[in-house]
Wavefront OBJ file of the C-alpha trace (Angstrom):
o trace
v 30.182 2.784 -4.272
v 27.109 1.978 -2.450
v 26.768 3.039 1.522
v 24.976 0.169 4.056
v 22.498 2.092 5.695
v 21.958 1.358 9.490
v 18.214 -0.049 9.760
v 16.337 1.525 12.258
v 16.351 1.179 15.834
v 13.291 -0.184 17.606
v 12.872 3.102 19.053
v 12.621 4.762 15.596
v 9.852 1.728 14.413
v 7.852 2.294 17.231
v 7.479 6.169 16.856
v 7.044 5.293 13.281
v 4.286 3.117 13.958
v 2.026 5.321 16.980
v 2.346 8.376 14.177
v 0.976 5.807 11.748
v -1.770 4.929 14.582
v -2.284 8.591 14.896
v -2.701 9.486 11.457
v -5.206 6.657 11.037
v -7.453 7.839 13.605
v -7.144 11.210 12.349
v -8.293 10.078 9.278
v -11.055 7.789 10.673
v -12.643 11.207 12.734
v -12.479 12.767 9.531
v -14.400 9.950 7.660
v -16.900 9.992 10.016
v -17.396 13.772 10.251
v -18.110 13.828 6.567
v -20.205 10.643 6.705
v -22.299 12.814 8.945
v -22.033 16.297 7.209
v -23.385 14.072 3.688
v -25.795 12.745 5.624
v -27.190 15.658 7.116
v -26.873 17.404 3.421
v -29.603 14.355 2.547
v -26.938 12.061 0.926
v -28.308 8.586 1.405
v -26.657 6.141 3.168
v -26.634 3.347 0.323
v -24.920 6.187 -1.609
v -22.475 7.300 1.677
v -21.470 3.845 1.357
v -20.874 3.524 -2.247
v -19.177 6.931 -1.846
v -16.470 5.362 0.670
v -15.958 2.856 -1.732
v -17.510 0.083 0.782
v -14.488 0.940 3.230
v -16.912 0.213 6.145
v -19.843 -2.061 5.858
v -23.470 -1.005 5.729
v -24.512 -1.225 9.378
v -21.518 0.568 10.691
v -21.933 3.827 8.465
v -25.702 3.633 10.045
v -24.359 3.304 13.362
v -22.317 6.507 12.567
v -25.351 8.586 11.154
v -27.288 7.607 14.586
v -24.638 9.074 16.470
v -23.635 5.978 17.978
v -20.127 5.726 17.147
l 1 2 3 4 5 6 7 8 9 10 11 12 13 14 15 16 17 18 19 20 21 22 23 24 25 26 27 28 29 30 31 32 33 34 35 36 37 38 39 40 41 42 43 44 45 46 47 48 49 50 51 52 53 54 55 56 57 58 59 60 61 62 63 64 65 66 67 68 69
């Protein structure tokens, strides 16, 4: 005997999603905290990049090492 589960409520999806948000930008300060902590150790940035397995492009992770983002 299988039970029908009630899908979620809107209510439910939308918490869902701004913890997902949340978590994501979490993640992204984190990223770019140890972007600059490699950076600073003398990692270069053709190697922060291959590091981050190309997750953001060339000019941004300079842009992060300049302090601009």
């Amino acid at each position: 005997m299988t039970t029908k589960r009630t899908p979620p409520s809107l209510t439910q999806l939308v918490d869902h999603y701004r913890r997902a948000q949340n978590d994501l930008e979490d993640a992204r300060l984190a990223l770019i905290d140890g972007i600059r902590t490699e950076y600073a150790a003398g990692m270069r940035q053709a190697d922060i990049v291959r590091g981050i397995d190309h997750v953001w492009s060339d000019e941004y992770v300079r842009k992060i090492v300049k302090g601009l983002v």
